[in-house]
N, C-alpha and C positions, 0 to 999 in steps of 0.2 A: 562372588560377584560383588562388586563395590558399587556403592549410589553415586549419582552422580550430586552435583551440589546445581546445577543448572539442570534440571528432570524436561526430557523432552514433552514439545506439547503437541496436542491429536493434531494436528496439522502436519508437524514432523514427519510423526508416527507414520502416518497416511503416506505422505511424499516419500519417505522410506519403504513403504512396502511396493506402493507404485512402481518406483524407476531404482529396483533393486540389481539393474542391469544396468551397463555403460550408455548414456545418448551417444549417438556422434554431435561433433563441437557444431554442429547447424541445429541441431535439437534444440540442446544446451540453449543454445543462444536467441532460440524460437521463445522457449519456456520461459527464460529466463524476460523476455519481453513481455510473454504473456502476462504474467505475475506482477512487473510492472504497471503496465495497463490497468491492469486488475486491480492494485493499491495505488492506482493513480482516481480511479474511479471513482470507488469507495471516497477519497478522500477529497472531492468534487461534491459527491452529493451530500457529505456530513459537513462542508463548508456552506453547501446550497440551504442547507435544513437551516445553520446557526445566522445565515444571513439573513433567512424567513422570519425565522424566531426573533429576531433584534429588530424587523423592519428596516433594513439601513437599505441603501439606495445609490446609486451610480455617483451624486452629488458626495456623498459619505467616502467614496473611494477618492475621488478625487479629492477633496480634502485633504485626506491622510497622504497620498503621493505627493501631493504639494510641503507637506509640513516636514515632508525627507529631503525634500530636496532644499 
């Protein structure tokens, strides 16, 4: 057996032993939204944490919008 150079990670692992069977393409596409959400979330509340952390303010986003455009 050969290693690979990319080594799966426990998430993988997991999701591979999980759905070691075929979804139908509604599953699929159920899941696959799920998992979205799910790293849409996450990366919601670690934006919400560093906006805490920094004290910035609605005045601060507007700023930065204005200075793109």
């Amino acid at each position: 057996m050969t290693q690979s150079l990319f080594p799966l990670s426990n998430v993988q692992i997991e999701l591979l032993k999980i759905f070691s069977t075929d979804l139908s393409e509604k599953d699929l596409v159920e899941l696959k939204s799920l998992l979205a959400k799910f790293y849409a979330e996450k990366s919601i509340e670690l934006a919400n944490q560093v906006w805490d952390e920094k004290g910035l303010t609605d005045a601060d986003m507007d700023k930065w919008l204005n200075e793109l455009s």
